[in-house]
Chimera marker file (.cmm) of the C-alpha trace (Angstrom):
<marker_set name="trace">
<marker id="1" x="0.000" y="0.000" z="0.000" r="1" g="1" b="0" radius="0.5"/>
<marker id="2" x="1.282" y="3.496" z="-0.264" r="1" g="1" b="0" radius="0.5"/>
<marker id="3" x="1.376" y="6.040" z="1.915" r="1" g="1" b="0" radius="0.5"/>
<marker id="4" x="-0.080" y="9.289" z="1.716" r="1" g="1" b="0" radius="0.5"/>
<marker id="5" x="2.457" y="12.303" z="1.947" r="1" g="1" b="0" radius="0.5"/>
<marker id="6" x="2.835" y="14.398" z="4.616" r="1" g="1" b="0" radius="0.5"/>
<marker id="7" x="2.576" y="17.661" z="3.216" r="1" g="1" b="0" radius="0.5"/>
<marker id="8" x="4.563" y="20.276" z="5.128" r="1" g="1" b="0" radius="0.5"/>
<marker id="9" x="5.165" y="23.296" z="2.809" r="1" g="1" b="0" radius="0.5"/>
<marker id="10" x="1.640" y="24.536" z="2.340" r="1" g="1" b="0" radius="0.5"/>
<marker id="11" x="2.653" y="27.429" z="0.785" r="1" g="1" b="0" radius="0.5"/>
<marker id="12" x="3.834" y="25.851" z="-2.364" r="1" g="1" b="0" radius="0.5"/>
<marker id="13" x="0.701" y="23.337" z="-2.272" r="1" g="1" b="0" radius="0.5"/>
<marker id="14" x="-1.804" y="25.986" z="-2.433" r="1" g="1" b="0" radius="0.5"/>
<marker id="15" x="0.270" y="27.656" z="-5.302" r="1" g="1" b="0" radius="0.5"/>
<marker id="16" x="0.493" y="24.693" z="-7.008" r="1" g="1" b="0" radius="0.5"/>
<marker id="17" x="-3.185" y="23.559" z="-6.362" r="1" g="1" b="0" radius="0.5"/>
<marker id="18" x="-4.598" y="26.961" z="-7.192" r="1" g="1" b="0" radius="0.5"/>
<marker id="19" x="-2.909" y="26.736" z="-10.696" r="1" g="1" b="0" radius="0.5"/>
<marker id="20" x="-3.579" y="23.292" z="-11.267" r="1" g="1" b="0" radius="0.5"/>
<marker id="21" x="-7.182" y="23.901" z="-10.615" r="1" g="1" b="0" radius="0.5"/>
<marker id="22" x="-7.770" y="26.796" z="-12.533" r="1" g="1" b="0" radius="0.5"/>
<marker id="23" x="-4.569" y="26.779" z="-15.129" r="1" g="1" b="0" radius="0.5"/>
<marker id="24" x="-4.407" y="30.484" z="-14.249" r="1" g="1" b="0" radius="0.5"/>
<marker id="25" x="-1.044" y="31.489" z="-13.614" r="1" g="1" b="0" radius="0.5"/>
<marker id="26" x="1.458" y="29.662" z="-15.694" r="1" g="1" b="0" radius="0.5"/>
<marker id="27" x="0.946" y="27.441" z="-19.097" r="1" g="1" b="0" radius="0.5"/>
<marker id="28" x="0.381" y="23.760" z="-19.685" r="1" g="1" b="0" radius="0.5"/>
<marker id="29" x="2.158" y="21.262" z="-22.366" r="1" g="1" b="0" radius="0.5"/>
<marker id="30" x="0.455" y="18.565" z="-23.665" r="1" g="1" b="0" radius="0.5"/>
<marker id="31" x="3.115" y="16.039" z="-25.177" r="1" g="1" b="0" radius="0.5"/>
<marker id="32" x="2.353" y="14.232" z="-28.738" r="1" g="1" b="0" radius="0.5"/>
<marker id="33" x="0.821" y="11.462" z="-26.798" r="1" g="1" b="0" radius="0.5"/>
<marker id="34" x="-1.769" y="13.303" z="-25.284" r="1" g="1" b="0" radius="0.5"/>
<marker id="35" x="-2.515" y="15.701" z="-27.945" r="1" g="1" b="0" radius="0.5"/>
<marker id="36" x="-3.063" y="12.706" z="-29.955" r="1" g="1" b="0" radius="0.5"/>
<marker id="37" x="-5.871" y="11.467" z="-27.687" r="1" g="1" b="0" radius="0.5"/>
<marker id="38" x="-9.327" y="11.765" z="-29.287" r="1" g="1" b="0" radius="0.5"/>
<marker id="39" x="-11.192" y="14.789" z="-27.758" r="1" g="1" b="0" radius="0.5"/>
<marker id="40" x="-13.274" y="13.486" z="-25.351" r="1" g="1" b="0" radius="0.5"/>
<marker id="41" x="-10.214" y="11.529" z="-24.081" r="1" g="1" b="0" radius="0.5"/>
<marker id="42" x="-8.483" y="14.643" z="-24.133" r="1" g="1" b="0" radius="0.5"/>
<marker id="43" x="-11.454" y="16.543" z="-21.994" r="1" g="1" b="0" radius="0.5"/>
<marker id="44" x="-11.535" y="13.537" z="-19.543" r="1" g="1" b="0" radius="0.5"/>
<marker id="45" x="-8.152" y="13.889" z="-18.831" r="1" g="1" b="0" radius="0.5"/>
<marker id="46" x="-7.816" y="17.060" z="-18.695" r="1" g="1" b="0" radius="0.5"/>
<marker id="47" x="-10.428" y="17.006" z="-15.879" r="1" g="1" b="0" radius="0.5"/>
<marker id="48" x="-8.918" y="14.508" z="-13.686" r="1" g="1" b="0" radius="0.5"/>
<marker id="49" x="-5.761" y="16.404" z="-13.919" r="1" g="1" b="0" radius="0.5"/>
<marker id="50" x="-7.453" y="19.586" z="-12.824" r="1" g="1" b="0" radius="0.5"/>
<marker id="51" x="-9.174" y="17.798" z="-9.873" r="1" g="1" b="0" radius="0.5"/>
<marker id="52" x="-6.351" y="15.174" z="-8.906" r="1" g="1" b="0" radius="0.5"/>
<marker id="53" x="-6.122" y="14.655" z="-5.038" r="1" g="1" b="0" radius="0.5"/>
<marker id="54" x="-4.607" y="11.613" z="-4.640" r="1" g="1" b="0" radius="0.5"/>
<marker id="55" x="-1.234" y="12.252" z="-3.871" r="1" g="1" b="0" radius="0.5"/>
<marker id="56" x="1.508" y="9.861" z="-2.837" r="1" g="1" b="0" radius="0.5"/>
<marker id="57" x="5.124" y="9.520" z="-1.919" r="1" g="1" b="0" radius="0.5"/>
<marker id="58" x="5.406" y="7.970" z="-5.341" r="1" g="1" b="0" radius="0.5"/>
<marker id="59" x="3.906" y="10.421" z="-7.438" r="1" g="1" b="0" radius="0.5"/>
<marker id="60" x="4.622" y="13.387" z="-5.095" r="1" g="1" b="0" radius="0.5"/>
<marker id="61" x="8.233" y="12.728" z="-3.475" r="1" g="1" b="0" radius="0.5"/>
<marker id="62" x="8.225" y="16.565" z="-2.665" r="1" g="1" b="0" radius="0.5"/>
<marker id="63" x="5.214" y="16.991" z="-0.954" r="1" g="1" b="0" radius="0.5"/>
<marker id="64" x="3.941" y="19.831" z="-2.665" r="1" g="1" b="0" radius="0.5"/>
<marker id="65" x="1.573" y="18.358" z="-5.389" r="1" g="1" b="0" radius="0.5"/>
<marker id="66" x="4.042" y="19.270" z="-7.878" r="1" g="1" b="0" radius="0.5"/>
<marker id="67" x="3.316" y="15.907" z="-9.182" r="1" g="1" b="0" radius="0.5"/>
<marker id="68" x="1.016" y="12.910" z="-9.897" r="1" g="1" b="0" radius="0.5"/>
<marker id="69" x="-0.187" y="9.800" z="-11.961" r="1" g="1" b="0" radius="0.5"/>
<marker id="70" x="-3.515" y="8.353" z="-12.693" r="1" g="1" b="0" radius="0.5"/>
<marker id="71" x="-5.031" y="5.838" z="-14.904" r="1" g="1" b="0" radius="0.5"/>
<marker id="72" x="-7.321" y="6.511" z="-18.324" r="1" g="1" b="0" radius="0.5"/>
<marker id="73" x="-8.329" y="3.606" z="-19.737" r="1" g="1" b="0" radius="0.5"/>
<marker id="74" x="-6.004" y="1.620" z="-19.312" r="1" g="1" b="0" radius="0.5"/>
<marker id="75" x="-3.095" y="3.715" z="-20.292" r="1" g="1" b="0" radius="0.5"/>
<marker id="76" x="-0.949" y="5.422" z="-17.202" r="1" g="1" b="0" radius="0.5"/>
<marker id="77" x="-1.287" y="9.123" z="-17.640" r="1" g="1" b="0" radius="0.5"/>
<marker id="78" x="1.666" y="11.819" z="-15.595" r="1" g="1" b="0" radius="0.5"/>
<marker id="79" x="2.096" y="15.491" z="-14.847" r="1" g="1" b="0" radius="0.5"/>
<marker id="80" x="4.639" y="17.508" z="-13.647" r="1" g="1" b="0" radius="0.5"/>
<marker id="81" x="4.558" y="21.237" z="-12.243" r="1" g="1" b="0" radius="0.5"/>
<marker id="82" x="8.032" y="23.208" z="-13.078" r="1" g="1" b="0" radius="0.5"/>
<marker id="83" x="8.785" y="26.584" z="-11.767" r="1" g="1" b="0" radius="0.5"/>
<marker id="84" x="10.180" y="29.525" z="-14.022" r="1" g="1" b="0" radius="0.5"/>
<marker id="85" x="10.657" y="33.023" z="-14.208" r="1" g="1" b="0" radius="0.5"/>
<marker id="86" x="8.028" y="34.968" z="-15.811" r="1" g="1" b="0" radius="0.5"/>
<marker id="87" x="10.550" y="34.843" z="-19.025" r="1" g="1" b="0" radius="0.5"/>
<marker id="88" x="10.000" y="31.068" z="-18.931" r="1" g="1" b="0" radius="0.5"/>
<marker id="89" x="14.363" y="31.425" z="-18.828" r="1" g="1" b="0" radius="0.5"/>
<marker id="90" x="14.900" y="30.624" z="-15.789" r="1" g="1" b="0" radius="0.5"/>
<marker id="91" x="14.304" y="27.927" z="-12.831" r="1" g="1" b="0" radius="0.5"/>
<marker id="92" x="12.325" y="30.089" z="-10.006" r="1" g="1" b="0" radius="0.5"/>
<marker id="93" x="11.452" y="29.624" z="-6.310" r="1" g="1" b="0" radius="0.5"/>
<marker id="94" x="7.934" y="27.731" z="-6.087" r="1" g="1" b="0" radius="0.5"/>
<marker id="95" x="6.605" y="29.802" z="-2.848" r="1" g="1" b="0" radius="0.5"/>
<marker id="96" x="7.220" y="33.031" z="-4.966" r="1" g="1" b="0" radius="0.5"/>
<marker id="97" x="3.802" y="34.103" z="-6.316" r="1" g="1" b="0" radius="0.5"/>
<marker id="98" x="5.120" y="35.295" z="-9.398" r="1" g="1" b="0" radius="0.5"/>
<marker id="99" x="6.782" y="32.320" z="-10.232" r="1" g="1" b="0" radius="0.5"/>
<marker id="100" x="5.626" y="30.945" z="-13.598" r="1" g="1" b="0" radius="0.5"/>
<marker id="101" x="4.170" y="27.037" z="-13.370" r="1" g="1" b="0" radius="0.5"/>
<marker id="102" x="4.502" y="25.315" z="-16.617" r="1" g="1" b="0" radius="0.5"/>
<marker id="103" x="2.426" y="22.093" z="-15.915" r="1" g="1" b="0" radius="0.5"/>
<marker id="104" x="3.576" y="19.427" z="-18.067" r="1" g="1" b="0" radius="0.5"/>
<marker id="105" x="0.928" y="16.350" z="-18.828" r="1" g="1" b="0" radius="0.5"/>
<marker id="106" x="2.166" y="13.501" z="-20.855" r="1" g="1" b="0" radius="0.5"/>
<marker id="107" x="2.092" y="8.970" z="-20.867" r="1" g="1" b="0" radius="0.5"/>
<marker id="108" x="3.586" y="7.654" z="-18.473" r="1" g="1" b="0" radius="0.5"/>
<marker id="109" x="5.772" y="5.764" z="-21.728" r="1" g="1" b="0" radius="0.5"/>
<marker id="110" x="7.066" y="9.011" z="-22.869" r="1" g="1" b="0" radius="0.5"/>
<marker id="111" x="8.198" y="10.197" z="-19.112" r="1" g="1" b="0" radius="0.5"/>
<link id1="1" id2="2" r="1" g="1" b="0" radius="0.2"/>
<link id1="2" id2="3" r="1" g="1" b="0" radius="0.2"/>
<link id1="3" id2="4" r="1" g="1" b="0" radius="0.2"/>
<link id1="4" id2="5" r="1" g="1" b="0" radius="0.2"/>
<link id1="5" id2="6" r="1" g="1" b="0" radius="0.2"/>
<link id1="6" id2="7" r="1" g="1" b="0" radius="0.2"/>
<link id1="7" id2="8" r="1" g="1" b="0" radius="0.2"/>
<link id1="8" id2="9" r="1" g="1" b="0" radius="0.2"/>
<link id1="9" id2="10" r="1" g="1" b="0" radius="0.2"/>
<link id1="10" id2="11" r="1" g="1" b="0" radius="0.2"/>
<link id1="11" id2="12" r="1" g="1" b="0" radius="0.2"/>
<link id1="12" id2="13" r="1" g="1" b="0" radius="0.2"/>
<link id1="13" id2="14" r="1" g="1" b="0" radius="0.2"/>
<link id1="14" id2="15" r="1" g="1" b="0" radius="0.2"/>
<link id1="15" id2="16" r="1" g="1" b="0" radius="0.2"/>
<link id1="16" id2="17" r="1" g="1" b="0" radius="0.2"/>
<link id1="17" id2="18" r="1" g="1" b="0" radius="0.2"/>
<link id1="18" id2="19" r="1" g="1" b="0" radius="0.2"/>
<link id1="19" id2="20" r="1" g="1" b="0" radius="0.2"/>
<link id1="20" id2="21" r="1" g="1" b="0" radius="0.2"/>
<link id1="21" id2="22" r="1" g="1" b="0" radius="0.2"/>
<link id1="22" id2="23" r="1" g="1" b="0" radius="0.2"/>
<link id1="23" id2="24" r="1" g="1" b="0" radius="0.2"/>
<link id1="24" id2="25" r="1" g="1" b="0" radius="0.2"/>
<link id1="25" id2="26" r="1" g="1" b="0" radius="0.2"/>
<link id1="26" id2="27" r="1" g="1" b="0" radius="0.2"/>
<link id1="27" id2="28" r="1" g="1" b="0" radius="0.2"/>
<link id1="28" id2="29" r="1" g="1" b="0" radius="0.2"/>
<link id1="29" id2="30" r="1" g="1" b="0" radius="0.2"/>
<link id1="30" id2="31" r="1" g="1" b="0" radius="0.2"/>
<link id1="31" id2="32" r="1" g="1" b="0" radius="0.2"/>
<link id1="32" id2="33" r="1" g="1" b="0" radius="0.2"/>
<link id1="33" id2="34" r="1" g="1" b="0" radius="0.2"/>
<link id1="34" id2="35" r="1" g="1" b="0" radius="0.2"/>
<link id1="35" id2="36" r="1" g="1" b="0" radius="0.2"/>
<link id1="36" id2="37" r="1" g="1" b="0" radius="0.2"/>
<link id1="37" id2="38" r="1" g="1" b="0" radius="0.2"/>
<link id1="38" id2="39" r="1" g="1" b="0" radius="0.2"/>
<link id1="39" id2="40" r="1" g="1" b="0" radius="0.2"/>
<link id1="40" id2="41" r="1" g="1" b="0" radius="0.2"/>
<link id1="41" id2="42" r="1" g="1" b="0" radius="0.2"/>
<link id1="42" id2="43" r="1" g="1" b="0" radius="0.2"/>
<link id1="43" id2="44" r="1" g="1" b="0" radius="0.2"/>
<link id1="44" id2="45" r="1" g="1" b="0" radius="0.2"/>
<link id1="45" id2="46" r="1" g="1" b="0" radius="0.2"/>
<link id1="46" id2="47" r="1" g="1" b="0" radius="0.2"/>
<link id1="47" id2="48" r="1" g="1" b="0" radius="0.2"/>
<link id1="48" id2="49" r="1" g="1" b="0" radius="0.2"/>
<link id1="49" id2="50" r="1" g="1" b="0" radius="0.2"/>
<link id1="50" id2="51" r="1" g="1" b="0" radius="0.2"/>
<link id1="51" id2="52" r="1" g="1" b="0" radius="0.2"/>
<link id1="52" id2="53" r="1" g="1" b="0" radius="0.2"/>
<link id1="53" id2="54" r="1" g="1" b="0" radius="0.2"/>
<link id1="54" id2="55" r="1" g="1" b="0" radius="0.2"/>
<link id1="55" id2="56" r="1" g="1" b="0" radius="0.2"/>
<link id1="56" id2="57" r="1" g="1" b="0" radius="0.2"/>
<link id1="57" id2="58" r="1" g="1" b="0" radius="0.2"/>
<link id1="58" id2="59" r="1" g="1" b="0" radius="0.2"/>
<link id1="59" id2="60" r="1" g="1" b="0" radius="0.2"/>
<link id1="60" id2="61" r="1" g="1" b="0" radius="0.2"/>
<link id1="61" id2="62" r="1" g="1" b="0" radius="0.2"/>
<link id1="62" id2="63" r="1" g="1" b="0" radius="0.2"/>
<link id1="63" id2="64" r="1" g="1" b="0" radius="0.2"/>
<link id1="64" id2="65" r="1" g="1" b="0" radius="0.2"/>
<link id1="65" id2="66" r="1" g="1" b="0" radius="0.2"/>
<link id1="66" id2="67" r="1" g="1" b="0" radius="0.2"/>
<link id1="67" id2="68" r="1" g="1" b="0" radius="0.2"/>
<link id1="68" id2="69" r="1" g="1" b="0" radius="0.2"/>
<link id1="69" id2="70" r="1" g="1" b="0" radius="0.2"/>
<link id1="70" id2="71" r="1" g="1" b="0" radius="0.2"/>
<link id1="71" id2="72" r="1" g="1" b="0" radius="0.2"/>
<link id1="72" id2="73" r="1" g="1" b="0" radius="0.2"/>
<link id1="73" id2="74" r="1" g="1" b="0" radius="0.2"/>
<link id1="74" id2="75" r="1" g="1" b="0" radius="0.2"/>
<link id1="75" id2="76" r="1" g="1" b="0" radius="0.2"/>
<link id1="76" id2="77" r="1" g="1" b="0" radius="0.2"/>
<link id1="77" id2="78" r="1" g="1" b="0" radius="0.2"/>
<link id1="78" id2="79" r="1" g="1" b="0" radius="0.2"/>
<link id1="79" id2="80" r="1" g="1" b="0" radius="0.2"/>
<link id1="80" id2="81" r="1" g="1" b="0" radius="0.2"/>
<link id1="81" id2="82" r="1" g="1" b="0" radius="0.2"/>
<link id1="82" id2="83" r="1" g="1" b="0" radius="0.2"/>
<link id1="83" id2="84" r="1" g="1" b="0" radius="0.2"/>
<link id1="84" id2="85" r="1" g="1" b="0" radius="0.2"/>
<link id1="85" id2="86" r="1" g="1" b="0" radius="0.2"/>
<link id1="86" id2="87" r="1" g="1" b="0" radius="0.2"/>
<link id1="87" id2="88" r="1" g="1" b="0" radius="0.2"/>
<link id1="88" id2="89" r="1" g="1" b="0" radius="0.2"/>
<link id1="89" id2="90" r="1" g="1" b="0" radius="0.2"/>
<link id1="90" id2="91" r="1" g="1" b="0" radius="0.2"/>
<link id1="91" id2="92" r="1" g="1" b="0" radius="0.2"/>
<link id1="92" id2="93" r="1" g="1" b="0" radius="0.2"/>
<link id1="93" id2="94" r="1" g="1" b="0" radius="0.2"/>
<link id1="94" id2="95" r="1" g="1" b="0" radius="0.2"/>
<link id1="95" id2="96" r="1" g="1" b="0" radius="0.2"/>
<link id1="96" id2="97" r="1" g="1" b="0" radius="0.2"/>
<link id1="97" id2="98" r="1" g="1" b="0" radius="0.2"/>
<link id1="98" id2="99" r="1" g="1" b="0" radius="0.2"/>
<link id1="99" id2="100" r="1" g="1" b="0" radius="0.2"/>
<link id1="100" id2="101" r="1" g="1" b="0" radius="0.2"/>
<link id1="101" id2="102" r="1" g="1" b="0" radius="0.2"/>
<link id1="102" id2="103" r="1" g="1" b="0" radius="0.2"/>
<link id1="103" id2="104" r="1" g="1" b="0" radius="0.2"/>
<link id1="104" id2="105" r="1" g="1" b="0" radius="0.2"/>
<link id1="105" id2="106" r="1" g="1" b="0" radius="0.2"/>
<link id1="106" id2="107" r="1" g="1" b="0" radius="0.2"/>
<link id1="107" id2="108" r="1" g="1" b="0" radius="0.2"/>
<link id1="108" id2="109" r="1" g="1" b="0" radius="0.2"/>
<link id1="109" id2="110" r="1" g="1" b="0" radius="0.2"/>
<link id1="110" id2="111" r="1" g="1" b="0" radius="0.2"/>
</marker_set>
């Protein structure tokens, strides 16, 4: 079984969350995987991204739901939360409000 994370930087997690959840704030990349999904696919995934809440040591080894994984018929689906300047040049600090997320969704086979 795994275990839940402890989540201790709650700062970062409502960043992260709040962007995540609205995709206000930063930009999103869908790899040629998931572009290539059919639309409705696409939509479904899309949501369960946006609403995710099952993080785990596995997924989330920070503790800031920076990252996760879930399953779309059948096929293993990531994402992954980076931090940037607002150039998109730079790696930035996550608790920093202007920070730029780029959230990153792809398959798990092209991780």
């Amino acid at each position: 079984m795994t275990k839940r994370v402890k989540h201790e930087n709650t700062k970062v997690i409502k960043l992260n969350d709040a962007f995540r959840t609205s995709m206000v704030g930063g930009s999103y990349v869908l790899t040629s995987g998931i572009a290539a999904l059919s639309p409705a696919d696409l939509g479904a995934v899309m949501h369960k991204v946006r609403t995710f809440d099952a993080f785990t040591e596995d997924d989330d080894t920070e503790g800031e739901h920076e990252c996760g994984s879930f399953e779309h018929n059948g096929v293993q689906i990531v994402w992954k939360i980076d931090y940037y300047d607002r150039q998109i040049e730079w790696h930035a600090d996550p608790e920093d409000p202007e920070t730029s997320r780029v959230l990153t969704i792809m398959l798990a086979s092209e991780y």
